[in-house]
DOPAMAR-279278 format. One record per residue (C-alpha): residue in three letters; residue number from 1; x, y, z. Coordinates in steps of 0.2 Angstrom, whole numbers. Layout:
{pado ALA,NUM,{X,Y,Z}}
...
***
This chain:
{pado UNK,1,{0,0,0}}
{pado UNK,2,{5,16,-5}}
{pado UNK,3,{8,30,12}}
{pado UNK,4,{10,47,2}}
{pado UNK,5,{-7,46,-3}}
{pado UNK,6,{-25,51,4}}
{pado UNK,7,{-31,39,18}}
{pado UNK,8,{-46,33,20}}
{pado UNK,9,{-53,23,35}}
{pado UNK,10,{-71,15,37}}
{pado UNK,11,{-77,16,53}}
{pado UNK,12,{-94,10,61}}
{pado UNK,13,{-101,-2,73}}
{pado UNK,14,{-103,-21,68}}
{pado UNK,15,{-117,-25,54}}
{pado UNK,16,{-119,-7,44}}
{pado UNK,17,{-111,-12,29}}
{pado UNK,18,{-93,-7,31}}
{pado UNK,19,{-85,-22,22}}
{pado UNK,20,{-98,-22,10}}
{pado UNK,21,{-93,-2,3}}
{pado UNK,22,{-75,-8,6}}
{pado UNK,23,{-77,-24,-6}}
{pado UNK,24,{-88,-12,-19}}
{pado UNK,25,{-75,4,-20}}
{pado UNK,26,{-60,-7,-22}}
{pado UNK,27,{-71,-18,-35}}
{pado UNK,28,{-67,-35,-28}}
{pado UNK,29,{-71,-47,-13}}
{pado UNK,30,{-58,-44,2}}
{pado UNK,31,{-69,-45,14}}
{pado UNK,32,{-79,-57,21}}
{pado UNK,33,{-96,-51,22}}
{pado UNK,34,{-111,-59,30}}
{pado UNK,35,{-124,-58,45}}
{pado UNK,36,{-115,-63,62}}
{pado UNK,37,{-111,-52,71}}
{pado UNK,38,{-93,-43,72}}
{pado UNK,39,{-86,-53,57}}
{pado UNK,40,{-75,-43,55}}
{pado UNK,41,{-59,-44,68}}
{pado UNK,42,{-41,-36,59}}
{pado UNK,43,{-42,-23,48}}
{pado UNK,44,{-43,-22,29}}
{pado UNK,45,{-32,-10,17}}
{pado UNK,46,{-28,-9,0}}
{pado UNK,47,{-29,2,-14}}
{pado UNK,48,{-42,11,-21}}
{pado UNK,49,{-45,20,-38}}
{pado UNK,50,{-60,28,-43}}
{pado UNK,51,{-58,37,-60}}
{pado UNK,52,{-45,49,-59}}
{pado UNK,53,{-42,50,-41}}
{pado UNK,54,{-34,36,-31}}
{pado UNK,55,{-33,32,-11}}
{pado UNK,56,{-29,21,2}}
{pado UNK,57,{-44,13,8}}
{pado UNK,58,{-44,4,26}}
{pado UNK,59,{-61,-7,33}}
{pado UNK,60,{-59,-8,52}}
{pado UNK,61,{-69,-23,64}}
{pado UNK,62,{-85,-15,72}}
{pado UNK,63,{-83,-5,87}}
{pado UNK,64,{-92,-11,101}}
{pado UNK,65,{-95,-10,120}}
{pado UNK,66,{-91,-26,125}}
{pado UNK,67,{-80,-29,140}}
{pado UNK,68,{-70,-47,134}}
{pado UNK,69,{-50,-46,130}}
{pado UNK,70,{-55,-47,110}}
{pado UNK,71,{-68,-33,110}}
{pado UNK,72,{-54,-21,118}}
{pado UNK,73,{-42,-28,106}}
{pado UNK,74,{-54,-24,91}}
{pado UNK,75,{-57,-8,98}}
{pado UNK,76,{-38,-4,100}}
{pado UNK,77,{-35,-10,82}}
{pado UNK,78,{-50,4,76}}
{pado UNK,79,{-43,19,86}}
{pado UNK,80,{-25,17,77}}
{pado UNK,81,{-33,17,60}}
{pado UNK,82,{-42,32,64}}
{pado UNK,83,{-26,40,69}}
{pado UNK,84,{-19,37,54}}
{pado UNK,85,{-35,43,43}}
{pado UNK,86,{-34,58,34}}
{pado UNK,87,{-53,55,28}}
{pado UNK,88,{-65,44,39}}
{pado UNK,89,{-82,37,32}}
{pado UNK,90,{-93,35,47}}
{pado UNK,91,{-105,21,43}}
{pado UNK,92,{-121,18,50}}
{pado UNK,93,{-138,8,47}}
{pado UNK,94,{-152,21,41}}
{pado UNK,95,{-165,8,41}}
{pado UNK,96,{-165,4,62}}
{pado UNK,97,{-163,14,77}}
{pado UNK,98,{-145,20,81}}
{pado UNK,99,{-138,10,94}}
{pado UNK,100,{-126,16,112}}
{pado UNK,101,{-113,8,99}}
{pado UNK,102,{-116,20,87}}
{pado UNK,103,{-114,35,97}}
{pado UNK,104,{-102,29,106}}
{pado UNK,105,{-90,26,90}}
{pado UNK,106,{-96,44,85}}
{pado UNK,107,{-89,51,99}}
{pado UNK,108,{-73,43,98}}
{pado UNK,109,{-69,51,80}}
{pado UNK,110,{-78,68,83}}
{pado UNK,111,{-63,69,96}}
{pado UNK,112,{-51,65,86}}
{pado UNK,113,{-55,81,74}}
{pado UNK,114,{-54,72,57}}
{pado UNK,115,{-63,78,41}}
{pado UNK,116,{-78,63,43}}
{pado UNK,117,{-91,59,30}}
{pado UNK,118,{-107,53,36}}
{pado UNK,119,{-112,37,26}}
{pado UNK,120,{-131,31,28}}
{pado UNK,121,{-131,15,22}}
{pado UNK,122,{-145,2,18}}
{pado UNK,123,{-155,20,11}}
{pado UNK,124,{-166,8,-2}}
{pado UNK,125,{-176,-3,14}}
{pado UNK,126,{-191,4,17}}
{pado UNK,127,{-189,7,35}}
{pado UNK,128,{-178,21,31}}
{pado UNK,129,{-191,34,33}}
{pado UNK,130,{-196,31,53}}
{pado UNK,131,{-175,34,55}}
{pado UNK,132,{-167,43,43}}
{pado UNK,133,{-171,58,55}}
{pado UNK,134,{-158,54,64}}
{pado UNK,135,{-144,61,53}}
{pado UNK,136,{-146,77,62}}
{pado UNK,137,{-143,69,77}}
{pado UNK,138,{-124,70,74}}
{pado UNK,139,{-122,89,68}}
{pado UNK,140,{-112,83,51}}
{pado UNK,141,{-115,94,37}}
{pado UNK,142,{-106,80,25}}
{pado UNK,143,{-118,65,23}}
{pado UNK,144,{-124,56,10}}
{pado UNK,145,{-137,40,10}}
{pado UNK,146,{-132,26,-1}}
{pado UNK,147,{-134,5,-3}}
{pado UNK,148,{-119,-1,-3}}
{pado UNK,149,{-122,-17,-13}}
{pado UNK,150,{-128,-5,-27}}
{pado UNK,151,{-113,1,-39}}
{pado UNK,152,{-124,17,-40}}
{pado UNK,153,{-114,21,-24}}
{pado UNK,154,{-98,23,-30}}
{pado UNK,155,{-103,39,-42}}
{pado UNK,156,{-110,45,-25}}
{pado UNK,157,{-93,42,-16}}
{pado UNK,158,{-82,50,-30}}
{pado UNK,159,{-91,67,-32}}
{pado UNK,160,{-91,70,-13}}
{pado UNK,161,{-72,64,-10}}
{pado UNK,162,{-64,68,-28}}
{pado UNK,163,{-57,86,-24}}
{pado UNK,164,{-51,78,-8}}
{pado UNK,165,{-40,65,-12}}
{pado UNK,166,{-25,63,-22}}
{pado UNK,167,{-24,59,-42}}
{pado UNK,168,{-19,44,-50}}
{pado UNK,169,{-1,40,-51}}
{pado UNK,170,{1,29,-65}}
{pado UNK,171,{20,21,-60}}
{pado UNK,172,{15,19,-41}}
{pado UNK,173,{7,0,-47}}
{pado UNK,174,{24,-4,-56}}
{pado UNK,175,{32,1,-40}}
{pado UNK,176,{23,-9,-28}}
{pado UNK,177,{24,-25,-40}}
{pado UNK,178,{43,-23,-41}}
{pado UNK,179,{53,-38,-32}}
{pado UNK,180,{39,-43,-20}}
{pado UNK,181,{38,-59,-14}}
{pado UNK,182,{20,-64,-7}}
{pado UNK,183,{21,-75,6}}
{pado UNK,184,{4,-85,14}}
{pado UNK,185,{4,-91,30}}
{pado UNK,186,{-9,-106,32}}
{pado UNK,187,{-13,-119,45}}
{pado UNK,188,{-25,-125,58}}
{pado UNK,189,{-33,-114,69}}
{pado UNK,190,{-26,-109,84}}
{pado UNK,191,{-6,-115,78}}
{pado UNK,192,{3,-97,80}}
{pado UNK,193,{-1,-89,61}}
{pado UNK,194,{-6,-74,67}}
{pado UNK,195,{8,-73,79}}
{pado UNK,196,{22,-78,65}}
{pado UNK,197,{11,-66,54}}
{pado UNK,198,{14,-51,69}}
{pado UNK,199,{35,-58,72}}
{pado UNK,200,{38,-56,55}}
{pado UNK,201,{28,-40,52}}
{pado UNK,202,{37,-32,67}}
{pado UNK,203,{22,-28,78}}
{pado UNK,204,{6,-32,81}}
{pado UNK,205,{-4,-31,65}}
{pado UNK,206,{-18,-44,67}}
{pado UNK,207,{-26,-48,83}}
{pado UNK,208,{-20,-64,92}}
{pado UNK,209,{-30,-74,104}}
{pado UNK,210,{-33,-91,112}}
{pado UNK,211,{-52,-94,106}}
{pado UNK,212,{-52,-104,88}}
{pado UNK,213,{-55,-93,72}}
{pado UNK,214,{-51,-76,77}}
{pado UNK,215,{-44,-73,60}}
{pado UNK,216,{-59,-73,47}}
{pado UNK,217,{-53,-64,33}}
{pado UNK,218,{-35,-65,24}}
{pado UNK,219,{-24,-50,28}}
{pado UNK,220,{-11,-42,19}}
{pado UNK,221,{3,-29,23}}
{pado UNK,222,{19,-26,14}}
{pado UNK,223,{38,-25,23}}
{pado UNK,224,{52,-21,17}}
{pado UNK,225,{67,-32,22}}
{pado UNK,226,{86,-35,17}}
{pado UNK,227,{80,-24,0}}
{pado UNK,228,{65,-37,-5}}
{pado UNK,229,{48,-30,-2}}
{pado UNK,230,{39,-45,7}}
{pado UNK,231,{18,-44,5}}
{pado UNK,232,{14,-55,21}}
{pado UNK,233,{-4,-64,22}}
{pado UNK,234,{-11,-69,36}}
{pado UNK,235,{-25,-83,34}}
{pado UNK,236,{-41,-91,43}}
{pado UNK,237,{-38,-107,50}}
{pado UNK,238,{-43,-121,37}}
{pado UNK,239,{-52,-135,45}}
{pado UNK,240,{-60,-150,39}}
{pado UNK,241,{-71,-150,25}}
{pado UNK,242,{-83,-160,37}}
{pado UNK,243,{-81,-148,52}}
{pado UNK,244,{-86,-131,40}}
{pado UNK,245,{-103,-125,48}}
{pado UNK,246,{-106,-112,41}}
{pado UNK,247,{-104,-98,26}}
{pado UNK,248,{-92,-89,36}}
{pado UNK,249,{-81,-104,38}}
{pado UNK,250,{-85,-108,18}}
{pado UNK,251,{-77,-91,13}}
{pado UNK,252,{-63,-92,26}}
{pado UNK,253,{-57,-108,15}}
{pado UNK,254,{-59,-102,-1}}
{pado UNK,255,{-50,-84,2}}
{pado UNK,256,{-36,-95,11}}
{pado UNK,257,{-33,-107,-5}}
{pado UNK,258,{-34,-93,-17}}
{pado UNK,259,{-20,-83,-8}}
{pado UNK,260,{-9,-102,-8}}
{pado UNK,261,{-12,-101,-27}}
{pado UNK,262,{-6,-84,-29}}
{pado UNK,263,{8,-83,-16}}
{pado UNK,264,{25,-86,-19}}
{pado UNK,265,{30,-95,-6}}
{pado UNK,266,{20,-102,7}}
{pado UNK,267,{21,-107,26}}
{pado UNK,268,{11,-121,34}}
{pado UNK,269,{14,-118,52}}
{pado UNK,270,{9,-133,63}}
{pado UNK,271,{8,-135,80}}
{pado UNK,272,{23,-145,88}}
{pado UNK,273,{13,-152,102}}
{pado UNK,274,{1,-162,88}}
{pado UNK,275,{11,-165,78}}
{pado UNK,276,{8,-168,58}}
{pado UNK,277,{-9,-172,56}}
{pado UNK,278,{-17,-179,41}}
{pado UNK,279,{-26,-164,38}}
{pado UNK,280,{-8,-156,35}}
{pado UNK,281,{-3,-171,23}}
{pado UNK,282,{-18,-165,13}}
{pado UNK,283,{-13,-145,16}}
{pado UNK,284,{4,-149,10}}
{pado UNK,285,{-1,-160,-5}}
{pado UNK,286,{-14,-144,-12}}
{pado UNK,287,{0,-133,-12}}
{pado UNK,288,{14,-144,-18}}
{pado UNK,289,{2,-148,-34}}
{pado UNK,290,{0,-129,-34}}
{pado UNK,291,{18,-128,-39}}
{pado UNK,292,{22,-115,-25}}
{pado UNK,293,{38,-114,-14}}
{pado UNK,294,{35,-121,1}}
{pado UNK,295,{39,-120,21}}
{pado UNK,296,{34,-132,36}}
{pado UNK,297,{35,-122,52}}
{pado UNK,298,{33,-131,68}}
{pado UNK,299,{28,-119,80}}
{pado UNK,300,{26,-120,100}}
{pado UNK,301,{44,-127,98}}
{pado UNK,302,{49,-120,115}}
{pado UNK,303,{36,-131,123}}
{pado UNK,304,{43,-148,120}}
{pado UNK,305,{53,-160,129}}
{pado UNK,306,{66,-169,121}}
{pado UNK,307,{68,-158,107}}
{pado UNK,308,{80,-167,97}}
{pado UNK,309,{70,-185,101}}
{pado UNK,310,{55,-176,91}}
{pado UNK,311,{65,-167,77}}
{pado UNK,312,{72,-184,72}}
{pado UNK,313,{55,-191,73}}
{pado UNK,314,{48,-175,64}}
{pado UNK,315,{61,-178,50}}
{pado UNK,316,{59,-195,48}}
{pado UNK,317,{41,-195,44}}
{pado UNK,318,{40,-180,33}}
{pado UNK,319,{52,-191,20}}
{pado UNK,320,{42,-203,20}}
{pado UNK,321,{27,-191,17}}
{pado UNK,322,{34,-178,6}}
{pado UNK,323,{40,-187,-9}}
{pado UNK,324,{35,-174,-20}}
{pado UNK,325,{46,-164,-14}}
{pado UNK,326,{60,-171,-7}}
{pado UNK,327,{70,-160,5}}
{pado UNK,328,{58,-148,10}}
{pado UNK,329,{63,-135,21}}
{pado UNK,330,{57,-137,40}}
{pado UNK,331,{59,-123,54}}
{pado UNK,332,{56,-128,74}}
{pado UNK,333,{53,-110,81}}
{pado UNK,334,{44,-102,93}}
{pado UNK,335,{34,-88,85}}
{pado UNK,336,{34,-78,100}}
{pado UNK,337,{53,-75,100}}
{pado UNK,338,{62,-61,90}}
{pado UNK,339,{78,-71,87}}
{pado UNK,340,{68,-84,75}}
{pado UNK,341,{62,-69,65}}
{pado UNK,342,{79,-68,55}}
{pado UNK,343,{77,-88,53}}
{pado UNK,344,{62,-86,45}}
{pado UNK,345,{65,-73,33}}
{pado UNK,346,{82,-83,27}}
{pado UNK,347,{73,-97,23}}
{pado UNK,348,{59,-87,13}}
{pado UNK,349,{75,-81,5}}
{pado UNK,350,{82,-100,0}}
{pado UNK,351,{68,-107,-7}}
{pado UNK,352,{63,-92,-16}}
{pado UNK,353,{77,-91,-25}}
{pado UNK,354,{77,-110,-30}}
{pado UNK,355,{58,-108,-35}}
{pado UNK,356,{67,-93,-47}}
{pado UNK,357,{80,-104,-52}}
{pado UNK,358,{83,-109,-72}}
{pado UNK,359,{94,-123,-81}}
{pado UNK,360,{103,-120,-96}}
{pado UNK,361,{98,-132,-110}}
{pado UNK,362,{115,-137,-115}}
{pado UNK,363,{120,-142,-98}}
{pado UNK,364,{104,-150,-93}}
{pado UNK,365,{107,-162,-109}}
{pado UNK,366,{126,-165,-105}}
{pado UNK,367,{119,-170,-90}}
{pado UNK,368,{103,-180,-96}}
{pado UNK,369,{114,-191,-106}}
{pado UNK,370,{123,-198,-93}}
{pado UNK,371,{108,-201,-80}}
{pado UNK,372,{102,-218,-86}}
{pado UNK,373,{121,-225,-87}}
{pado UNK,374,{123,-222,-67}}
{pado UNK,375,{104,-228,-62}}
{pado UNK,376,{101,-247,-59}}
{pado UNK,377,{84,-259,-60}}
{pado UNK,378,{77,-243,-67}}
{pado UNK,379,{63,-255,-72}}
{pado UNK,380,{61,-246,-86}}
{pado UNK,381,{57,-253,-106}}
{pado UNK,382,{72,-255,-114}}
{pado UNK,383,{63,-250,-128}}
{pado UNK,384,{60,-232,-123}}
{pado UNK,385,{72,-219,-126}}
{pado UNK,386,{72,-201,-115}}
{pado UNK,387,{81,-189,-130}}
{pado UNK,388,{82,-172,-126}}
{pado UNK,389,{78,-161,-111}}
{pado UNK,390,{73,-142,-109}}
{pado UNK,391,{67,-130,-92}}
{pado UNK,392,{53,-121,-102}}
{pado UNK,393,{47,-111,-85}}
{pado UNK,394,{50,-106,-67}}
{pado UNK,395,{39,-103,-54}}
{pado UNK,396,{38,-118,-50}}
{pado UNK,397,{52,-126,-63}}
{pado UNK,398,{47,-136,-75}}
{pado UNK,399,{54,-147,-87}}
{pado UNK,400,{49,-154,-106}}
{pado UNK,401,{58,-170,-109}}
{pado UNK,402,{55,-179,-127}}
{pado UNK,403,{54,-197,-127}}
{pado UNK,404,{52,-211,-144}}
{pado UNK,405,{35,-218,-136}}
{pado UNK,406,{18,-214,-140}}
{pado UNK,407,{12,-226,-125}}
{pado UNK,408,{14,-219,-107}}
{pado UNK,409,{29,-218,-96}}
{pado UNK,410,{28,-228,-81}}
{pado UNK,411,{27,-216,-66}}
{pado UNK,412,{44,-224,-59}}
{pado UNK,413,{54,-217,-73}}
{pado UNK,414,{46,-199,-71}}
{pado UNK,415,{49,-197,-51}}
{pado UNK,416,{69,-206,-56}}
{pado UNK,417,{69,-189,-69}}
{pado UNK,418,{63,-179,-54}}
{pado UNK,419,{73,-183,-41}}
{pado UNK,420,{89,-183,-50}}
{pado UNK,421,{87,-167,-57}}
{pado UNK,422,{81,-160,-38}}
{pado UNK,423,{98,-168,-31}}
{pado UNK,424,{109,-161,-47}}
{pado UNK,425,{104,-143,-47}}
{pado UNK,426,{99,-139,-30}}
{pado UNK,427,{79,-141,-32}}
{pado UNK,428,{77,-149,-13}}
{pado UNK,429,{60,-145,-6}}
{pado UNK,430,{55,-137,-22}}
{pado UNK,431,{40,-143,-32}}
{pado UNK,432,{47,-150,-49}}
{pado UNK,433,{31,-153,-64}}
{pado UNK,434,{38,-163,-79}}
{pado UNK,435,{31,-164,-95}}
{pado UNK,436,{34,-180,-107}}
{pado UNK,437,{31,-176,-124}}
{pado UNK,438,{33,-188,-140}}
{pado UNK,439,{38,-176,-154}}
{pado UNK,440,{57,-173,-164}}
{pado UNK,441,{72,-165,-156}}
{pado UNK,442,{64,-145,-155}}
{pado UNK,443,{84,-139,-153}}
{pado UNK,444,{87,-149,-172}}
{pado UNK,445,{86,-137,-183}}
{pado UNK,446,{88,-149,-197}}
{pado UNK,447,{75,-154,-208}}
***
């Protein structure tokens, strides 16, 4: 996210439609939106461009008056963003009473002496008239009444804010995208993501605590560290499909896979006093066939007895486990010490730069040639004949290897390919794809 330009930061209590305008102004579903009650937990930003004018947008959890360790937490969270705001859009429901949590929150941001605009939402219910009365209530001459489902709100939004905010900056999105690597933090609820997520982020952006699911929605902010800019994701904890009751839990899961399938590199952080659990196997396995580089972190390390007992058991199963991607990269930290914060980030680093990494065809076939003569009881036909060899990508690497059969390979001869090329250039850990093909030589230029 961009800090030299206008900040805006949605405020309100729980249920008025915050993440609702957040989700239509940036024109995409970050938040999760729904009927329960504070949904909502960590804050939202990202950027937003309406037209000519561009801005940072943040969607805060709803303020309430609840006395539990979260709610203060929650609260905390809203009253920094507000401090930061240059712009706030007070939210409230038109179409009900205003609740204590309403004035309350009001309250809180008149003192703060910020240029706030009033946002009625939930204008087209036909309640609205017994209520809308209540606008006065708050003495803002800014207001304006909109559905914030509707895209007729956005027009709305941009005539009221456009002569406040600042115009569009076409090289600021080639700036951010430069040398970022995106990093996703999944796992189990209640194994420590959020606490990596706030250890690697350098303080406490996303609320911890010990009740299951605190995190609902995926949260993004973007460090810089040792000259690479890092965009960090915390996600929700993924549970069983069998153990999802609800929608909330539904669209937790599906915002946690999309942001496997479009980081970089992602850390499954486990709990070391569970152990692996099949649930990780099947984690694991999603996002090595997603091709993407790939961390295990136990966490709680600091908890267990006979430490190096259970790494070697620790190590011992995850090579039996992990065979499609042999030598996978395995931290044992405790994510509430500074000192494995350095760990972590080395290891992004490592496997990053293998992911990245590309094979010269000339030396990957001096090489090829000679793999079959050092192998034995390949079980292989001795009819079939592996000719030429060429990395066509990265990200993960992958491979095109020509063979003389139209029949199929057996699968003993593909994983031989693959693990001889992870061991010959450095590719441990790393999710290898191979494709067979039968077609000529493509490096022959001869008829």
């Amino acid at each position: 996210m961009n800090n030299s330009i206008t900040n805006i930061v949605i405020v309100g209590r729980s249920n008025v439609g915050k993440s609702t305008l957040y989700n239509k102004l940036l024109g995409r579903k970050e938040a999760i939106t729904g009927e329960e009650y504070g949904l909502t937990r960590d804050y939202q930003a990202g950027r937003c461009v309406l037209n000519d004018i561009e801005f940072n947008l943040i969607d805060t959890a709803g303020y309430n008056i609840k006395k539990s360790e979260l709610s203060k937490k929650i609260n905390y969270n809203i009253q920094a963003q507000v401090m930061k705001a240059d712009i706030i859009f007070f939210v409230v429901d038109i179409s009900t009473n205003l609740t204590s949590e309403d004035i309350e929150c009001w309250e809180l941001i008149r003192r703060k002496k910020k240029k706030i605009i009033l946002i009625a939402n939930k204008a087209e219910l036909k309640t609205v008239k017994n209520y809308e009365h209540q606008i006065n209530n708050f003495g803002i001459a800014q207001f304006i009444k909109i559905t914030a489902l509707s895209k007729n709100s956005i027009p709305l939004i941009y005539n009221l804010i456009k002569d406040k905010v600042s115009k569009k900056n076409k090289d600021i999105k080639k700036l951010e995208d430069k040398d970022t690597i995106r990093i996703t933090i999944v796992g189990q609820p209640n194994v420590g993501k959020s606490t990596l997520y706030n250890l690697l982020y350098g303080k406490n952006r996303v609320i911890t605590a010990p009740i299951s699911g605190t995190t609902r929605d995926s949260i993004l902010s973007s460090i810089l560290y040792r000259n690479y800019n890092f965009d960090l994701i915390d996600t929700a904890g993924l549970r069983k499909k069998n153990k999802i009751s609800d929608s909330v839990d539904l669209a937790s899961a599906y915002y946690s896979r999309k942001e496997i399938r479009y980081a970089n590199c992602v850390i499954l952080v486990i709990d070391a006093l569970k152990g692996l659990s099949s649930q990780d196997i099947t984690l694991s396995n999603y996002i090595i066939k997603e091709g993407r580089s790939f961390l295990l972190v136990f966490n709680k390390w600091d908890l267990i007895k006979n430490q190096q007992n259970e790494q070697n058991k620790i190590i011992s199963k995850i090579k039996e486990v992990f065979f499609d991607a042999k030598g996978i990269n395995i931290l044992f930290i405790s994510s509430k010490e500074e000192k494995y914060k350095r760990k972590v980030y080395e290891a992004i680093m490592e496997v990053y730069k293998k992911w990245n990494k590309k094979i010269g065809t000339s030396k990957l076939n001096r090489w090829f040639s000679s793999i079959w003569e050092a192998s034995s009881n390949q079980k292989i036909p001795r009819s079939l004949k592996f000719k030429y060899i060429a990395q066509n990508k990265i990200r993960p690497p992958t491979f095109n290897i020509y063979h003389n059969k139209n029949s199929k390979v057996p699968k003993v001869a593909k994983r031989y390919i693959i693990n001889r090329i992870r061991e010959k250039f450095g590719f441990e850990g790393i999710p290898i794809r191979i494709n067979l093909m039968t077609s000529k030589n493509p490096f022959d230029k001869k008829k």
